[in-house]
C-alpha positions as CSV (number, residue, x, y, z in Angstrom):
1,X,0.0,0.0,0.0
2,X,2.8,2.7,0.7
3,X,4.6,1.9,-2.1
4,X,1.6,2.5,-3.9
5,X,1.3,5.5,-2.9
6,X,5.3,6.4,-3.8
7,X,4.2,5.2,-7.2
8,X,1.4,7.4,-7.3
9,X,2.6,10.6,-6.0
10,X,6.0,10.3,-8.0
11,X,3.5,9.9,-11.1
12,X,1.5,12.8,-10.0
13,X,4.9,14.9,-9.8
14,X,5.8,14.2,-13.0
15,X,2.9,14.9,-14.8
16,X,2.3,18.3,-13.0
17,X,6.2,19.0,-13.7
18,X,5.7,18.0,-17.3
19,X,2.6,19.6,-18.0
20,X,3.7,22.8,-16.7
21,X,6.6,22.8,-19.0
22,X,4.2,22.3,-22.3
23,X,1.9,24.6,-20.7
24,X,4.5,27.2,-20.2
25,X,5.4,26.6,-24.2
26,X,2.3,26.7,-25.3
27,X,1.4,30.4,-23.2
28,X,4.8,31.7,-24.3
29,X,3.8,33.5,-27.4
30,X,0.6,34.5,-25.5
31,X,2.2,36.1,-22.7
32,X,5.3,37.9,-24.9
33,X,2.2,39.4,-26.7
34,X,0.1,40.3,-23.7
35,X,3.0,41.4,-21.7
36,X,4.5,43.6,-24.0
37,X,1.3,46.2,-24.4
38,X,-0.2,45.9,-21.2
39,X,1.5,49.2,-20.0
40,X,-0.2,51.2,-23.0
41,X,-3.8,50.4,-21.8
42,X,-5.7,52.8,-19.1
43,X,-8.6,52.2,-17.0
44,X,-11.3,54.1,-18.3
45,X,-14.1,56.0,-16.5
46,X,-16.8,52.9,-17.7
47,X,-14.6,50.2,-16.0
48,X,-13.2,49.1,-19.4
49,X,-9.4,49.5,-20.5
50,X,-8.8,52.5,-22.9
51,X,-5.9,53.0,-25.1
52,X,-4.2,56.0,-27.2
53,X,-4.8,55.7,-30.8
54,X,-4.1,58.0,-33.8
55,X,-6.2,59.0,-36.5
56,X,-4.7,61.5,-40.0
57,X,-5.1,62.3,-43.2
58,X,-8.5,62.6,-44.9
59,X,-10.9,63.0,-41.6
60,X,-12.3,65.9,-40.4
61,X,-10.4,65.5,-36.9
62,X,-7.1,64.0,-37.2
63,X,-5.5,63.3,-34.3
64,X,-5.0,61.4,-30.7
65,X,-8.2,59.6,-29.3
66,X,-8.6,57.8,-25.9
67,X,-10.9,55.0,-27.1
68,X,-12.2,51.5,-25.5
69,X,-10.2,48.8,-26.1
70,X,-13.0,47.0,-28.3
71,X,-13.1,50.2,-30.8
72,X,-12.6,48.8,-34.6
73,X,-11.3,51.7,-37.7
74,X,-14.8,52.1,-38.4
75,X,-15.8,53.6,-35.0
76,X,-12.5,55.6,-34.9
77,X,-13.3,57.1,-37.8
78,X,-17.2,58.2,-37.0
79,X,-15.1,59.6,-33.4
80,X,-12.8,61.4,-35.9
81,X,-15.8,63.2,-37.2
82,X,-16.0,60.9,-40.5
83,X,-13.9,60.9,-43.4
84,X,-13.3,64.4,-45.9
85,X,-14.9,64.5,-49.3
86,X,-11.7,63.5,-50.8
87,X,-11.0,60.3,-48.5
88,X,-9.9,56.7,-50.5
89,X,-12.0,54.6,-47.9
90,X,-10.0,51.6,-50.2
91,X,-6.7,52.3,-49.1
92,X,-6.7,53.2,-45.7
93,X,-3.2,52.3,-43.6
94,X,-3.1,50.9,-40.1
95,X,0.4,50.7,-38.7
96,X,1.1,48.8,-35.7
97,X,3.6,48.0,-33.4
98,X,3.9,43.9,-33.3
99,X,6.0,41.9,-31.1
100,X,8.5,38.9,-33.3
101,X,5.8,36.3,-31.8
102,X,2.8,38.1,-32.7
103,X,4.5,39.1,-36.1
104,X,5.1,35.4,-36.5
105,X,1.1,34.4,-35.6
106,X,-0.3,37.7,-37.2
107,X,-3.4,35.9,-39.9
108,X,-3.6,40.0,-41.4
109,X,-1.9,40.1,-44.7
110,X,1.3,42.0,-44.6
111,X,2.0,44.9,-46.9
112,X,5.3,46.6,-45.6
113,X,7.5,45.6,-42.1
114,X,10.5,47.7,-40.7
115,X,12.3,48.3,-38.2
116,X,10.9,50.5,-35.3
117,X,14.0,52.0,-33.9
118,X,13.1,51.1,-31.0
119,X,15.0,49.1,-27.9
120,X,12.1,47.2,-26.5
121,X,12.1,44.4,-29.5
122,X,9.1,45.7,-31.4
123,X,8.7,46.6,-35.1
124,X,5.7,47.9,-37.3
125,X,3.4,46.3,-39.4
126,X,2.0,48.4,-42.4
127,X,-1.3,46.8,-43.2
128,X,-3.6,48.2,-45.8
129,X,-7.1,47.2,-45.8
130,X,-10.2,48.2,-47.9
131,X,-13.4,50.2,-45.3
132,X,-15.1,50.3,-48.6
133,X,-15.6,46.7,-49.1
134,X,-16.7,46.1,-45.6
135,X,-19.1,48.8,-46.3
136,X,-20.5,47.7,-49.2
137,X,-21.4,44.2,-47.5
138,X,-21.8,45.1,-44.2
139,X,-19.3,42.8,-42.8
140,X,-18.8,45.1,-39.8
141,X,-17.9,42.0,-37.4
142,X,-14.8,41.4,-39.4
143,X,-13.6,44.9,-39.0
144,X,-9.8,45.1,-37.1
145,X,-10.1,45.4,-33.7
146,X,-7.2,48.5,-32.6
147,X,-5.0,48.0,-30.5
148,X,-2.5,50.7,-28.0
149,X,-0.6,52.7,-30.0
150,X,-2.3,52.1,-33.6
151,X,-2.2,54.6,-36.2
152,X,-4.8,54.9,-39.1
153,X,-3.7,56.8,-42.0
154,X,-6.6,57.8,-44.6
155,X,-5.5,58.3,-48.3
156,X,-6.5,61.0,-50.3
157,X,-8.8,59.7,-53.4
158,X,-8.2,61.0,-57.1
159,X,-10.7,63.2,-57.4
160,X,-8.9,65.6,-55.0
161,X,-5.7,65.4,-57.4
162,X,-8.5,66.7,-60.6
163,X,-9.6,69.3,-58.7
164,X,-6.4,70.9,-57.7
165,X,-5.1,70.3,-61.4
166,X,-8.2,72.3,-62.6
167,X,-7.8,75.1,-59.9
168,X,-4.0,75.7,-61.0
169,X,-4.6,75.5,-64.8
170,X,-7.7,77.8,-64.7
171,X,-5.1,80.0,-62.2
172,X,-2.6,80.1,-65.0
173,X,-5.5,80.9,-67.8
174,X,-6.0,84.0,-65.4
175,X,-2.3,85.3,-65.4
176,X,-2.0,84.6,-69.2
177,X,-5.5,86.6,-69.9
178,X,-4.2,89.2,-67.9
179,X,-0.7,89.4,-69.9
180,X,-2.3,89.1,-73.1
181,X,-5.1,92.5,-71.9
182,X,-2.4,94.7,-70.8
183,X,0.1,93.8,-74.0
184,X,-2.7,95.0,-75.7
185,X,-3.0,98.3,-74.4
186,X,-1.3,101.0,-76.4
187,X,1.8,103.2,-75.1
């Protein structure tokens, strides 16, 4: 009976020693990620966690929002006062700051990655992702979630790029109708 019970608390020792070890390998990409952004969330006044995120380009607000840490672009965006009348809602930028293990388990496709400069083992993710197809099919569930420290950039749309080439030739028409009125003015 007492050896027995050796048997069966060195078994019990080794399966808690050895499950902790796969446990602790399996939580290590979780934790690296969790870990390393924890600091950049604040306790908000509705007993949710807020974060700082960035909004510029084609809104009518750009700038820094305090936001709930369940916002998605969309709602950011509505916060920023909506997008401009030259905004490209199909080429909006998100740039992120990613651990290597969340880099490595990211499923967002990756446009651009480089170095952040910075010594705490992060770099940023580029990703550009198309509001306007979302839109469209009202897929608002699959919308990116933000996270502390995102930035959204909004793209300006072509129709912005005709209208300043038709302001600065009808600009030049001006100064070469003016020319050609007082060369014809007699001495």
């Amino acid at each position: 009976m007492q050896k027995n019970m050796r048997v069966i608390v060195f078994v019990q020792f080794w399966y808690i020693v050895v499950g902790s070890f796969f446990m602790s390998i399996f939580n290590m990409g979780y934790s690296q990620v969790s870990t390393a952004k924890v600091d950049q969330y604040l306790s908000g006044n509705e007993k949710k966690f807020e974060m700082i995120v960035h909004i510029w380009g084609e809104v009518k607000n750009p700038g820094e929002y305090r936001v709930s840490d369940d916002t998605n672009i969309l709602e950011l965006i509505s916060k920023a006062g909506g997008p401009t009348e030259y905004s490209n809602l199909k080429k909006i930028m998100l740039t992120r700051e990613v651990t290597p293990m969340a880099q490595f388990s990211a499923s967002v496709q990756k446009i651009d990655s480089f170095s952040g400069g910075s010594t705490k083992n992060l770099s940023k993710r580029v990703v550009q992702f198309n509001l306007a197809h979302y839109l469209a099919n009202q897929q608002y569930e699959d919308l990116p979630i933000l996270q502390p420290g995102d930035v959204i950039y909004i793209k300006r749309n072509s129709w912005f790029r005709w209208q300043t080439a038709i302001r600065l030739a009808s600009q030049f028409a001006l100064i070469f109708q003016a020319i050609y009125y007082f060369s014809r003015i007699p001495n």
